[in-house]
C-alpha positions as CSV (number, residue, x, y, z in Angstrom):
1,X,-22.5,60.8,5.8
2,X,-24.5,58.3,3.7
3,X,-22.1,55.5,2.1
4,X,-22.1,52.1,1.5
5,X,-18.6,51.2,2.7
6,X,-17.5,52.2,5.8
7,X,-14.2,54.0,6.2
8,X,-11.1,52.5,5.9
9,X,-9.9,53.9,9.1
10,X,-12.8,52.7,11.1
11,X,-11.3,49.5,13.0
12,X,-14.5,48.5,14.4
13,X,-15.9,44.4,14.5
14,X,-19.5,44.5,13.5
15,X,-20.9,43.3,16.5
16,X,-19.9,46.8,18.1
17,X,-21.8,48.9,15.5
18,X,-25.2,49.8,15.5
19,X,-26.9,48.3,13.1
20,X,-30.8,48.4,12.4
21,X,-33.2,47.5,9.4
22,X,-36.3,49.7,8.8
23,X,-38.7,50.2,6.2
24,X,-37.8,53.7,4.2
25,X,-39.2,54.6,0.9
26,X,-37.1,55.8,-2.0
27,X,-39.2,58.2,-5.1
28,X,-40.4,56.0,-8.3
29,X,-38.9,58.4,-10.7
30,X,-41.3,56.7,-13.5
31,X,-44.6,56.7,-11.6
32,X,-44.1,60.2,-10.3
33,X,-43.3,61.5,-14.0
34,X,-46.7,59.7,-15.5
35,X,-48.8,60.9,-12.0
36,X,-47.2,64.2,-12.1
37,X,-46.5,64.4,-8.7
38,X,-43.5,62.5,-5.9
39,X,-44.6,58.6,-5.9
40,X,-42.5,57.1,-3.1
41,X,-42.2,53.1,-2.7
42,X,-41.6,51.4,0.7
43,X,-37.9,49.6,1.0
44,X,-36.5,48.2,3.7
45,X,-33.3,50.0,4.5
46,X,-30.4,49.6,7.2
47,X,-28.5,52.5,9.2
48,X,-25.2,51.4,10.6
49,X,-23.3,53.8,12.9
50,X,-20.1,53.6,15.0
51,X,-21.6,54.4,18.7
52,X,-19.9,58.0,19.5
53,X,-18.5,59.1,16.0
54,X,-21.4,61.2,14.5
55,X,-19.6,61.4,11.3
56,X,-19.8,57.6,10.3
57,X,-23.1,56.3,9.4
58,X,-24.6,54.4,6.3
59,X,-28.0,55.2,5.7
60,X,-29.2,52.9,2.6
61,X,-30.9,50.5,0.7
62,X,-30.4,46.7,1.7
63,X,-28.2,44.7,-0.6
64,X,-27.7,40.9,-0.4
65,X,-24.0,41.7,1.2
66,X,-26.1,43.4,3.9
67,X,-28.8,40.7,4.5
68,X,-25.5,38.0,4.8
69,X,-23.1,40.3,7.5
70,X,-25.9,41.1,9.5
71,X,-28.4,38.0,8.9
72,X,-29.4,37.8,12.8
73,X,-31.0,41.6,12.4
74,X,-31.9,41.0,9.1
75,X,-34.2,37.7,9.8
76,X,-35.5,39.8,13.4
77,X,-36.9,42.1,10.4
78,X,-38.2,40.4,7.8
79,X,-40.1,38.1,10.9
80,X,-41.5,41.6,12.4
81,X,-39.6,40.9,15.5
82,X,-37.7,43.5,17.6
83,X,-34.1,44.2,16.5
84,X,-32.2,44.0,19.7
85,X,-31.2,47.4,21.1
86,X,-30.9,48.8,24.4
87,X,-33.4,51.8,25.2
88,X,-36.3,52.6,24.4
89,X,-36.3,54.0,20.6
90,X,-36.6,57.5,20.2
91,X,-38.6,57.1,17.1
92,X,-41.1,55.4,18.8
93,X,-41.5,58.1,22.4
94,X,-44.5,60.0,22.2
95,X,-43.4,62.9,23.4
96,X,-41.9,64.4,20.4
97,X,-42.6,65.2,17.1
98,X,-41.6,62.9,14.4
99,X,-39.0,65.6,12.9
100,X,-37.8,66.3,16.3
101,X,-36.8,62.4,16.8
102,X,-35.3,62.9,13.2
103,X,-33.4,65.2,14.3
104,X,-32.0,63.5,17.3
105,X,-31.5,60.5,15.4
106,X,-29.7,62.1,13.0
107,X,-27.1,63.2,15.8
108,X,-26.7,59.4,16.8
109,X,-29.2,59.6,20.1
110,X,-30.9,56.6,19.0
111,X,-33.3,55.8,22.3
112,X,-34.5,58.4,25.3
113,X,-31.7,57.1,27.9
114,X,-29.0,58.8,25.1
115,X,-31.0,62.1,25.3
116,X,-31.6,61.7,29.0
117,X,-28.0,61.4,29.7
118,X,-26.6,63.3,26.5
119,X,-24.1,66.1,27.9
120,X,-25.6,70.1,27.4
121,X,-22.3,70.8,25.6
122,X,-24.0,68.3,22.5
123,X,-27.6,69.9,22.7
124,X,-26.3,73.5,21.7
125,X,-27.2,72.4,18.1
126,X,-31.0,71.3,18.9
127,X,-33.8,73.6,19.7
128,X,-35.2,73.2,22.6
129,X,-33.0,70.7,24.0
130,X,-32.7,71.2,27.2
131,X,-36.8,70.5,27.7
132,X,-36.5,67.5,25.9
133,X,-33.8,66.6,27.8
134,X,-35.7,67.5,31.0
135,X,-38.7,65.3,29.4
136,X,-36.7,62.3,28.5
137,X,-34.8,61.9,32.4
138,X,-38.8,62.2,33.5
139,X,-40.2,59.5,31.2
140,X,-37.5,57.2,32.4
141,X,-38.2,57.8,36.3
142,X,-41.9,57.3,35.7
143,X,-41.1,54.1,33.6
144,X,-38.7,52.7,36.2
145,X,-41.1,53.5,38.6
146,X,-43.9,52.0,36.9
147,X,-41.8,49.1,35.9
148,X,-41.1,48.9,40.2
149,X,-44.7,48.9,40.9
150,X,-45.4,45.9,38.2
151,X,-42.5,43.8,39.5
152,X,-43.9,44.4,43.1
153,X,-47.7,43.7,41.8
154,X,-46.6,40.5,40.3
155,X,-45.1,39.5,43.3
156,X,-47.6,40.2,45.3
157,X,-49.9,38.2,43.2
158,X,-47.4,35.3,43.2
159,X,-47.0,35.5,47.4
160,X,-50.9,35.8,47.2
161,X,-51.0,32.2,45.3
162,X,-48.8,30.8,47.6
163,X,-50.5,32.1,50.6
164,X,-53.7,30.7,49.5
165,X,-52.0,26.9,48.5
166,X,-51.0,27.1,52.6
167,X,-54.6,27.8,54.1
168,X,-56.0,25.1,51.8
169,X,-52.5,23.1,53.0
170,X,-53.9,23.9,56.4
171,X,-57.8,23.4,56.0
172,X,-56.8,19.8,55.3
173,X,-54.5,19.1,57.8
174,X,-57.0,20.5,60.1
175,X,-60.0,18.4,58.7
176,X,-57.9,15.3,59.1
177,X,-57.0,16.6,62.6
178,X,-60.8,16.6,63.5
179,X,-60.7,13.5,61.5
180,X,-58.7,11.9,63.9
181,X,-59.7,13.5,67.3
182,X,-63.4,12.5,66.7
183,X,-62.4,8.6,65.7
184,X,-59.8,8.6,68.7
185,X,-63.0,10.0,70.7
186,X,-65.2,7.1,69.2
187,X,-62.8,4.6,70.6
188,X,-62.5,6.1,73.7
189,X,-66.4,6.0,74.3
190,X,-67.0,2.3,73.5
């Protein structure tokens, strides 16, 4: 459902909707008449959905009202940075086709975890769904377990640090050890 005002019988705050910005691109009516053929333009857009109702969703053009009610996104944006979402986009996996991650996206499963976890009751509708699925809970174990190994790397590099700070700790307290038993051994002998 594309529209620019929510429903009125949507009671929902805004910080529980989704809300991201990205770059679309609508048709230049004029430029595609005088080139004879579609001439789309870039413009930045923003989706808003109500997590779990697949029926609510505005898919448009950014207005000012837009920039102001979500400006925390909106400045994330327009700086480049990364809109703040949990999961891992499903845009952006690999694994799939662009139109297949249109797809899912247009059923609300926004990031891989959603279609890792989604129930098989919701996949009837997409084809081949039950591979993706299948895919998705893979991608995630691998990632968690890479994600394991470089926690367990970097500490191992940190313990590493630390054990070497303590042998150099200990080649000095040696030396002045030596130090101290040769000058003791000096006195001793005159």
């Amino acid at each position: 459902m594309q529209s620019d005002m929510m429903p009125s019988n949507v009671d929902v705050g805004d910080d529980h909707l989704f809300v991201q910005f990205y770059m679309g691109s609508v048709e230049n009516k004029e430029k595609s008449l005088a080139e004879g053929h579609p001439i789309f333009e870039p413009v930045p857009f923003v989706k808003i959905m109500v997590p779990g109702d697949k029926n609510t969703m505005i898919d448009t053009s950014v207005t000012p009202q837009y920039k102001r009610r979500f400006q925390r996104l909106w400045n994330l944006f327009e700086q480049n940075q990364t809109q703040t979402m949990e999961g891992f986009p499903i845009r952006d996996w690999p694994a799939i086709t662009r139109a297949q991650a249109d797809e899912l996206f247009h059923l609300n499963i926004i990031t891989v975890e959603h279609l890792a976890g989604i129930a098989d009751v919701y996949g009837t509708r997409i084809m081949g769904f039950n591979d993706l699925k299948r895919k998705a809970q893979a991608y995630l174990a691998q990632a968690k377990d890479s994600a394991f190994a470089e926690k367990v790397s970097a500490e191992n590099a940190s313990l590493k640090v630390e054990i070497d700070a303590l042998r150099e700790q200990i080649a000095v307290i040696n030396r002045r050890f030596e130090e101290a038993t040769r000058a003791k051994s000096e006195l001793v002998s005159t």
